[in-house]
TORPA-4810 file (N, C-alpha, C, O; in nm, 3 decimals):
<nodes>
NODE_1_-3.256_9.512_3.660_-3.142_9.598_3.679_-3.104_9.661_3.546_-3.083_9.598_3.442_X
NODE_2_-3.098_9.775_3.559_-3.066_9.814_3.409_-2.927_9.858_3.403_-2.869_9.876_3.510_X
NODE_3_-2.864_9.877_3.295_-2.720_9.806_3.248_-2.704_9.957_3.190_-2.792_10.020_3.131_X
NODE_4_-2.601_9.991_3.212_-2.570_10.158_3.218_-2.425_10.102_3.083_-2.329_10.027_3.092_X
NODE_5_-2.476_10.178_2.981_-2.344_10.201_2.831_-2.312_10.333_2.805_-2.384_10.432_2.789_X
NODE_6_-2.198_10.317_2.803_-2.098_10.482_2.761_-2.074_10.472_2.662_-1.989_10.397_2.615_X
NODE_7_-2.188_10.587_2.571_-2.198_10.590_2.469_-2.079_10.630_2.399_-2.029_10.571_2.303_X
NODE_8_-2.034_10.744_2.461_-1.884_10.791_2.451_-1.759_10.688_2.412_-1.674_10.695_2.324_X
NODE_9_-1.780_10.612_2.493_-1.628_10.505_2.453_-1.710_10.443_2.343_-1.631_10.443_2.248_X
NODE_10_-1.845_10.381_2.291_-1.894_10.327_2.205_-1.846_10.345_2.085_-1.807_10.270_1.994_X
NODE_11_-1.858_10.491_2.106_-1.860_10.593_1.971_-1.681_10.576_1.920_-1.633_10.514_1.825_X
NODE_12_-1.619_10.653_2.020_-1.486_10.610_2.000_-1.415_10.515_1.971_-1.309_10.540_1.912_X
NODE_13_-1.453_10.362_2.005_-1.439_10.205_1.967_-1.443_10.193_1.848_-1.347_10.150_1.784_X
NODE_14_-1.576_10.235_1.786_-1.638_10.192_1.678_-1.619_10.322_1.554_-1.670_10.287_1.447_X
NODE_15_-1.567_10.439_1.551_-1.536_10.513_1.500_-1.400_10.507_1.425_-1.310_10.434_1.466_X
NODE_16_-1.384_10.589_1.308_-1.258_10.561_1.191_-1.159_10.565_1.293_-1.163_10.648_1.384_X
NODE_17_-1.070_10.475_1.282_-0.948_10.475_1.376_-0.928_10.376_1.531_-0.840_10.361_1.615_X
NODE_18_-1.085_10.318_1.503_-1.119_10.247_1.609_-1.066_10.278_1.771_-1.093_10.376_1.841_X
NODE_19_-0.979_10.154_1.807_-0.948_10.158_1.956_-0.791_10.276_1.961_-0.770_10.350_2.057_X
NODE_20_-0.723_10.272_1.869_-0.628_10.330_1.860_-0.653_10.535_1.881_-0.582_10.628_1.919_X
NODE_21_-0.793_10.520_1.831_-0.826_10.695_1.904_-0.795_10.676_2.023_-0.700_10.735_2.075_X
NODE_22_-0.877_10.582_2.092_-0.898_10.617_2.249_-0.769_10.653_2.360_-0.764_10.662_2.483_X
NODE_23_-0.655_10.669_2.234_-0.506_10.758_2.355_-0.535_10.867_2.232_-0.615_10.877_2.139_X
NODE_24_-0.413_10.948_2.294_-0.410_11.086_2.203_-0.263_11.069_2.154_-0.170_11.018_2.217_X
NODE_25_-0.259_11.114_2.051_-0.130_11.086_1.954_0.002_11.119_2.096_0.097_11.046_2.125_X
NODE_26_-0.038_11.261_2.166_0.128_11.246_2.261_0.131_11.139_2.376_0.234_11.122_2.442_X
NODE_27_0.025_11.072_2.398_0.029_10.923_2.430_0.099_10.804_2.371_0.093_10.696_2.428_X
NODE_28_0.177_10.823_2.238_0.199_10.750_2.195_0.373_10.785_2.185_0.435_10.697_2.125_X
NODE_29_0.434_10.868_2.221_0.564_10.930_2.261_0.591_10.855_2.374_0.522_10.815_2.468_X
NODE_30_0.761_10.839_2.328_0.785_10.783_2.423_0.802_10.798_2.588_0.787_10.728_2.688_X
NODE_31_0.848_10.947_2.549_0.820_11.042_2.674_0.698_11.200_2.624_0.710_11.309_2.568_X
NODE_32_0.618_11.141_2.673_0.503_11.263_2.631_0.556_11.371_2.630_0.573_11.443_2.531_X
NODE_33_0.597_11.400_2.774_0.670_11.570_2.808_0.780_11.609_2.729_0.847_11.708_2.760_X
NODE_34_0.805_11.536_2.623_0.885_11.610_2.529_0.841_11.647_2.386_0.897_11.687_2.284_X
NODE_35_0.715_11.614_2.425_0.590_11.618_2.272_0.624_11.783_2.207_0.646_11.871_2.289_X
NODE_36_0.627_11.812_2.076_0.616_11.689_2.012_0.782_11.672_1.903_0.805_11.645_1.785_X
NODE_37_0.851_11.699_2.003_1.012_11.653_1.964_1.021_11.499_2.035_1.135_11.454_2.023_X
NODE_38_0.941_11.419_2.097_0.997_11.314_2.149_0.946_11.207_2.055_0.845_11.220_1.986_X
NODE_39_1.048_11.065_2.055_1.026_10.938_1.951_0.898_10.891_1.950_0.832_10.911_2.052_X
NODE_40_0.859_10.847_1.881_0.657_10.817_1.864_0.721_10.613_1.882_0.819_10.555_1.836_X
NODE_41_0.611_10.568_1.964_0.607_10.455_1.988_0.481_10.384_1.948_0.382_10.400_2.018_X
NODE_42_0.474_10.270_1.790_0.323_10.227_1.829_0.266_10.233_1.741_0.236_10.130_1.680_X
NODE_43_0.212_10.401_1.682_0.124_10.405_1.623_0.174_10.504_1.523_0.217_10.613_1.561_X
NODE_44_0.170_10.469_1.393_0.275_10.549_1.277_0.187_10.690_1.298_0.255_10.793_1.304_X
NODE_45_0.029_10.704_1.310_-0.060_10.780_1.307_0.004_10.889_1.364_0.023_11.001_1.315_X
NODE_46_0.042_10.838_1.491_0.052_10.956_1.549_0.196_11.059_1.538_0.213_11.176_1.572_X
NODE_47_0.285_10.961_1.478_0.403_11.049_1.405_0.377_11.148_1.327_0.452_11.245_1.315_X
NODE_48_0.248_11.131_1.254_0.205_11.213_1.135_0.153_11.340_1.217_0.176_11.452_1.172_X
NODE_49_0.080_11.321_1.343_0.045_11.430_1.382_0.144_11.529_1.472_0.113_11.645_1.498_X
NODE_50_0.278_11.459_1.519_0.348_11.514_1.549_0.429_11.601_1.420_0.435_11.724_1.421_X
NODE_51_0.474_11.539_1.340_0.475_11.642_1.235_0.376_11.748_1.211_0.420_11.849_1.266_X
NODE_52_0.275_11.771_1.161_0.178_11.827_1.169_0.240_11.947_1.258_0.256_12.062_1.218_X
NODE_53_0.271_11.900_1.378_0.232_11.999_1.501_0.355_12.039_1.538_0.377_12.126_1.622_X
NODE_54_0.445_11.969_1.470_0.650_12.069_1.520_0.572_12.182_1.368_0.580_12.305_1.369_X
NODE_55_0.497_12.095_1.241_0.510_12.257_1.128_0.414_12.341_1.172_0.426_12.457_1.133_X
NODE_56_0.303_12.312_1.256_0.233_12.461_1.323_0.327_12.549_1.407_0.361_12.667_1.399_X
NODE_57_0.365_12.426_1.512_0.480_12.569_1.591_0.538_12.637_1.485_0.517_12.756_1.463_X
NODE_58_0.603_12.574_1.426_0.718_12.655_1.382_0.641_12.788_1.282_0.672_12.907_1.276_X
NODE_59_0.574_12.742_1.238_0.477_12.859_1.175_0.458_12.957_1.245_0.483_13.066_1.193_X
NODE_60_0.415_12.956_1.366_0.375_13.065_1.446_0.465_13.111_1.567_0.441_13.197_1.653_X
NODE_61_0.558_13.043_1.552_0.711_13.089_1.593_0.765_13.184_1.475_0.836_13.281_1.502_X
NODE_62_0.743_13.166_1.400_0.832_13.273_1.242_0.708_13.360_1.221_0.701_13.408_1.108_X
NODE_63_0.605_13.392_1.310_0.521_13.494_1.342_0.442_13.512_1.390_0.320_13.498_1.377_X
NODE_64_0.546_13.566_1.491_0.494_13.601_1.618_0.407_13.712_1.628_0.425_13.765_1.738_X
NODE_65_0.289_13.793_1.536_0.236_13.880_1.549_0.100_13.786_1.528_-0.008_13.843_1.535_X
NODE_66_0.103_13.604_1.495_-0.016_13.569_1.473_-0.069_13.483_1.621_0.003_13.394_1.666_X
NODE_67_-0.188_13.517_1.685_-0.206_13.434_1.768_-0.257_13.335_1.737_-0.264_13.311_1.616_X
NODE_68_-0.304_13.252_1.820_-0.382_13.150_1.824_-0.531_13.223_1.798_-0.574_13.220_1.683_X
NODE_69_-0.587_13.269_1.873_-0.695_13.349_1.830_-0.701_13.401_1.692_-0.803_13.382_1.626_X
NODE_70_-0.555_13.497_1.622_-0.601_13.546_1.536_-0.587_13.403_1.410_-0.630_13.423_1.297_X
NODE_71_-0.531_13.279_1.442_-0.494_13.168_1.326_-0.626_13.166_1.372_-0.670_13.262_1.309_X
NODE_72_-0.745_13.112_1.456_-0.861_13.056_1.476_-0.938_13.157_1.369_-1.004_13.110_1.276_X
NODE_73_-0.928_13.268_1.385_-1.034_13.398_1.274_-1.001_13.356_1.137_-1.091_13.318_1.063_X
NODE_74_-0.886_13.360_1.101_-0.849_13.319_0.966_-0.845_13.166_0.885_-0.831_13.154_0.763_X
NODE_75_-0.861_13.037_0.998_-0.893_12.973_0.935_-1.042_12.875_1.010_-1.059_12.754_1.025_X
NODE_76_-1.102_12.961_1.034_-1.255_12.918_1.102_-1.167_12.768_1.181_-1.243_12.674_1.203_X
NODE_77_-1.045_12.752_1.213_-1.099_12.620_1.300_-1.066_12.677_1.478_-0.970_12.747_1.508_X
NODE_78_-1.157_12.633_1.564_-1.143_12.673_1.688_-1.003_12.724_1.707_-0.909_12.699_1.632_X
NODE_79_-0.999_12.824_1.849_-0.887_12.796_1.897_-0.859_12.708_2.043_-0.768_12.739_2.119_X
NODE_80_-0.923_12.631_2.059_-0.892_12.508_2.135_-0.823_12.382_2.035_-0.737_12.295_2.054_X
NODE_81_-0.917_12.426_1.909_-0.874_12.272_1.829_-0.703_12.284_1.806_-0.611_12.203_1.820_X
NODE_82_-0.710_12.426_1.765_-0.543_12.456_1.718_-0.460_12.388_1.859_-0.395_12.285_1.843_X
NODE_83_-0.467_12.448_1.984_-0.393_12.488_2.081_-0.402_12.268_2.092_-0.297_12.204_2.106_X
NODE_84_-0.504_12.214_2.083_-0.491_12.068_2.107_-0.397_11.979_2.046_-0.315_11.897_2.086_X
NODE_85_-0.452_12.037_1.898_-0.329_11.967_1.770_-0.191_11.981_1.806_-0.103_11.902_1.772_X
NODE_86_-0.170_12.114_1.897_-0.024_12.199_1.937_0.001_12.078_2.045_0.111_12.025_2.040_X
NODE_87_-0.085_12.034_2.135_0.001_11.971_2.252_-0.031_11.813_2.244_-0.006_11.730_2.332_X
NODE_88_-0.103_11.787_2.099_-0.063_11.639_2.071_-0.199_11.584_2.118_-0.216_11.463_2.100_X
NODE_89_-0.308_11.661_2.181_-0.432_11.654_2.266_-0.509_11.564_2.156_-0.538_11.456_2.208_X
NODE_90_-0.545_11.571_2.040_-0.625_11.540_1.948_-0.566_11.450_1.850_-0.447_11.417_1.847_X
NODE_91_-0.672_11.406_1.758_-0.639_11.342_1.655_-0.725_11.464_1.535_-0.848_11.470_1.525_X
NODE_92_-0.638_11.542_1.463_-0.702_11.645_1.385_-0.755_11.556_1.211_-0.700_11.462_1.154_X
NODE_93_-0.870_11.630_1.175_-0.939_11.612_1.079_-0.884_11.654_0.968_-0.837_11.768_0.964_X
NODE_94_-0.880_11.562_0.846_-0.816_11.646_0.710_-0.889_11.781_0.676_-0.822_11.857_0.606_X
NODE_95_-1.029_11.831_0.716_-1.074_11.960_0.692_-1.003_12.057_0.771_-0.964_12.160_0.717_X
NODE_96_-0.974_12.030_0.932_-0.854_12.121_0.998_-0.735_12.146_0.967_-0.674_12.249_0.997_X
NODE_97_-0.681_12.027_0.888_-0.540_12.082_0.850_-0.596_12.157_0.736_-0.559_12.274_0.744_X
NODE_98_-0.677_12.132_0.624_-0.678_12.187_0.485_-0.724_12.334_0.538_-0.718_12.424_0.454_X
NODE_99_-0.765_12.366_0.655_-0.829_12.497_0.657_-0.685_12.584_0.760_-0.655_12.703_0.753_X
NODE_100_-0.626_12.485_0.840_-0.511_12.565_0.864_-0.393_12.615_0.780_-0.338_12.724_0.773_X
NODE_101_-0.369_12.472_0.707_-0.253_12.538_0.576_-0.299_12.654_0.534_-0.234_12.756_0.555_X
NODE_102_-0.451_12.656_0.449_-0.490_12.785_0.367_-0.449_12.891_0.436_-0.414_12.995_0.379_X
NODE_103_-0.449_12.876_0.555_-0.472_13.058_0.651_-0.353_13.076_0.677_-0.325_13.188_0.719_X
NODE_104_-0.245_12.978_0.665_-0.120_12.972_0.683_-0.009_13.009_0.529_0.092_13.078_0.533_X
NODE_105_-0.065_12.940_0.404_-0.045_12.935_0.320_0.080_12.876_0.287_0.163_12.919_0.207_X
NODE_106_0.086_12.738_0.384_0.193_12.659_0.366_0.184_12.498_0.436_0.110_12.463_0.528_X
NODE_107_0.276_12.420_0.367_0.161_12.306_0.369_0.232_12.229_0.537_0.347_12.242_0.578_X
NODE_108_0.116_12.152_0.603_0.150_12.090_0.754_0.193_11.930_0.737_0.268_11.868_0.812_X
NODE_109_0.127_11.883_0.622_0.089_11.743_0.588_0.199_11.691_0.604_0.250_11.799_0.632_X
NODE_110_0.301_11.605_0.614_0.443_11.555_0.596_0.447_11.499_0.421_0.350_11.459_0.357_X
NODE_111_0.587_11.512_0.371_0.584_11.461_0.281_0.505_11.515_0.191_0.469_11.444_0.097_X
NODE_112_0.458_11.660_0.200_0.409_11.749_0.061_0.483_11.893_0.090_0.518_11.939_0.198_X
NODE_113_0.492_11.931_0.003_0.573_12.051_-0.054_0.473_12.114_-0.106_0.523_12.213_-0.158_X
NODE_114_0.357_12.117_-0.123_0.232_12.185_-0.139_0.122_12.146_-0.201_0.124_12.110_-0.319_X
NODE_115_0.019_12.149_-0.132_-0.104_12.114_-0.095_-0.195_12.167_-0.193_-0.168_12.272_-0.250_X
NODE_116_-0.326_12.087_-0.222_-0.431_12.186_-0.329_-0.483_12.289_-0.157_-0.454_12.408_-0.168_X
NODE_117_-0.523_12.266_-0.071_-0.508_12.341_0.030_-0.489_12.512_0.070_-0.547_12.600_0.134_X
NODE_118_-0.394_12.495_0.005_-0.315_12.646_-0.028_-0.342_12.700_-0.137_-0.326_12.820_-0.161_X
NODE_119_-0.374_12.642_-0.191_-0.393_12.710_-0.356_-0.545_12.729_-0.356_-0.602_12.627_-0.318_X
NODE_120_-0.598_12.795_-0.376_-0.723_12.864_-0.441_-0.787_12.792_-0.535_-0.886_12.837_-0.591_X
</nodes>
């Protein structure tokens, strides 16, 4: 009988962040549907990415002429990845934020006031 493994959860188990990937940071709210203004329960991680993701809105709330599409052109990262980070979907990579600040030219990280990121 052969014995069927999901490589997928493997990968995710055993990957930086271990079992704690396998929810998504607005999984970790106390009420998701208020992501990402609602209290983080659990996992400090994912506070960080809720920050992260109230300073993207608000970025692209104070300009409104940038889409998602056009933030994806300017800082090469998808626009699924953006729109995911936005609804708490993901756990984002320090190269995604460092490539969103740049295109943004202001920093997402919590607890910095500015980033080598932004700077040239």
């Amino acid at each position: 009988m052969a014995v069927s493994v999901d490589h997928d959860l493997e990968e995710r188990i055993f990957m930086t962040g271990g079992r704690a990937r396998t929810a998504s940071p607005r999984n970790y709210a106390v009420d998701p549907d208020q992501w990402p203004d609602a209290r983080i329960a659990g996992e400090p991680a994912a506070a960080v990415v809720q920050t992260i993701a109230r300073r993207l809105a608000a970025a692209l709330r104070e300009r409104p002429q940038l889409s998602l599409r056009a933030l994806a052109a300017q800082s090469d990262v998808g626009r699924q990845t953006i729109g995911d980070l936005l609804a708490g979907a993901s756990w984002p990579d320090v190269l995604t934020i460092c490539r969103l600040e740049r295109a943004l030219g202001l920093a997402l990280w919590p607890g910095s006031n500015a980033t080598q990121c932004v700077h040239d």
